[in-house]
C-alpha positions in Angstrom: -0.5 -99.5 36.6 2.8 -97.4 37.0 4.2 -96.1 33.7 7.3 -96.9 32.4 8.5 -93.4 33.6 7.7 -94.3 36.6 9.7 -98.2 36.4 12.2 -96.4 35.1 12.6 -94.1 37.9 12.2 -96.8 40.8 15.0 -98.7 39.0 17.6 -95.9 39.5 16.6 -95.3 42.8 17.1 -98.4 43.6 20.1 -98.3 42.0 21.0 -95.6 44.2 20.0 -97.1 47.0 23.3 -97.5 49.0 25.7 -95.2 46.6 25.8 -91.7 46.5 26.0 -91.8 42.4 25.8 -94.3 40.0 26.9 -94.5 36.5 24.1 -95.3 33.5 24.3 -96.2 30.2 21.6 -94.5 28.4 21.6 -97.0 25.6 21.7 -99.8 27.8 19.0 -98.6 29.8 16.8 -98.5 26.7 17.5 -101.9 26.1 16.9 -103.0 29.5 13.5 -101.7 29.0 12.6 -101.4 25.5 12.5 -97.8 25.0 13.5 -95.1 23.0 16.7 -93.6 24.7 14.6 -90.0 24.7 12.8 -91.9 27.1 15.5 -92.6 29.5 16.7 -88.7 29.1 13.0 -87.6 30.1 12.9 -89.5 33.3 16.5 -87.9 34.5 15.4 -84.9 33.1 12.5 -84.6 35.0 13.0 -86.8 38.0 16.4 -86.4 38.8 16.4 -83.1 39.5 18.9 -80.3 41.5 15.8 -79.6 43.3 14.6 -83.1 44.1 18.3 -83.2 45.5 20.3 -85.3 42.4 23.0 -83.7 40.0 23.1 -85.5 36.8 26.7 -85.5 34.8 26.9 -86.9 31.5 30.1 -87.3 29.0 29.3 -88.1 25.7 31.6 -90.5 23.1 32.7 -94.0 23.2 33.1 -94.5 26.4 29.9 -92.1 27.3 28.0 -92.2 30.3 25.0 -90.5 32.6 26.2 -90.7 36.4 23.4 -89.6 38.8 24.7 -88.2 41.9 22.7 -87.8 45.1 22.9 -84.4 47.0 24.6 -84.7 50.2 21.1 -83.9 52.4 23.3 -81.6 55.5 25.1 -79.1 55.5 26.3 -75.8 53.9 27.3 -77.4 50.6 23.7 -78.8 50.3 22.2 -75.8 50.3 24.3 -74.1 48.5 24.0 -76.4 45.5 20.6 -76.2 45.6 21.0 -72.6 45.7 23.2 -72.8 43.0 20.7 -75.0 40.9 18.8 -72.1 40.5 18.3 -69.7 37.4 17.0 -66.4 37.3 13.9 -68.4 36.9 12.4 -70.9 38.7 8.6 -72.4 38.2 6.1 -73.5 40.4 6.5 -77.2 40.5 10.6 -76.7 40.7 9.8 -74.5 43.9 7.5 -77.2 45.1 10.1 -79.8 44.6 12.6 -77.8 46.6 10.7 -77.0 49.4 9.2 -80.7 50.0 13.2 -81.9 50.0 13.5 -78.3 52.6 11.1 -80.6 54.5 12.0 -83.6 54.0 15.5 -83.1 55.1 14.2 -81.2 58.3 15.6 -77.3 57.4 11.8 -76.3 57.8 8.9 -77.5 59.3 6.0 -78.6 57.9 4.3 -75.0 58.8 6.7 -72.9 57.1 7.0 -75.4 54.2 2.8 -74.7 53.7 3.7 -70.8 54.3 6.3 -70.6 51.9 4.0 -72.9 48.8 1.2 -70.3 49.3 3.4 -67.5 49.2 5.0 -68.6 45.7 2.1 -69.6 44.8 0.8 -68.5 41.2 -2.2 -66.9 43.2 -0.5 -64.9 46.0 2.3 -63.4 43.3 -0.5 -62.7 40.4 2.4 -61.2 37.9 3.0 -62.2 34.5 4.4 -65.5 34.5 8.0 -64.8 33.4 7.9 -62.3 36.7 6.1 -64.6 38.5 9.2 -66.8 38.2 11.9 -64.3 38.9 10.4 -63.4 42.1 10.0 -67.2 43.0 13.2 -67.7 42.2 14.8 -64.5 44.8 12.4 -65.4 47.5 13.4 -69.0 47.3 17.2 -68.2 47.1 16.6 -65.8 49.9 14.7 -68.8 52.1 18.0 -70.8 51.6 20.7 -68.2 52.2 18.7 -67.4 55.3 18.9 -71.4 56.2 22.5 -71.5 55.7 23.4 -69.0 58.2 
């Protein structure tokens, strides 16, 4: 049985389905699916990610609203906001995520995708874990700028 994460998430996709963005109402959301409204902020929090290739802009009052916007999937500008998405920092399952949407969108192969998760990998960088993540984070910005030449 999917959880209500996951409902959640496969309503805004479908949402999305022919738009590049859509505007939510994070209240109305809850409603829709009787929820807390933290709820609602976990699943685009977590799901609707730079990396998994959607910006999320919010504007808070009266007239507030959560638009999710999906990342153009060609060209310079993609890459560079993916690139741009990035900390210092960036964890595993972040790196993951942006390397499966690498693949998906056909800048690498399915080869270098596997290459590149085993060389960010927790085991081949065996650093502390704040390190680990700064190094994942310049070899992944590196993989990109290389890709947008």
């Amino acid at each position: 049985m999917a959880s209500i994460s996951d409902i959640i998430e496969q309503f805004i996709l479908s949402l999305l389905s022919g738009d590049e963005g859509v505007d939510l109402s994070r209240n109305e959301l809850a409603l829709y699916f009787g929820c807390a409204p933290s709820q609602i902020n976990y699943v685009l929090a977590t799901r609707f990610t730079p990396s998994r290739g959607y910006l999320i802009e919010s504007r808070r009052g009266g007239g507030g609203f959560i638009r999710v916007v999906r990342l153009p999937a060609s060209g310079a500008e993609y890459l560079n906001s993916i690139a741009e998405a990035i900390s210092v920092e960036l964890s595993y399952k972040d790196a993951v995520h942006i390397l499966e949407r690498l693949t998906y969108d056909g800048y690498i192969n399915e080869n270098e995708g596997r290459l590149l998760l085993y060389a960010i990998s927790p085991k081949a960088l065996k650093s502390p874990a704040k390190l680990e993540n700064v190094i994942r984070a310049n070899i992944i910005k590196a993989v990109i700028s290389e890709l947008m030449r």
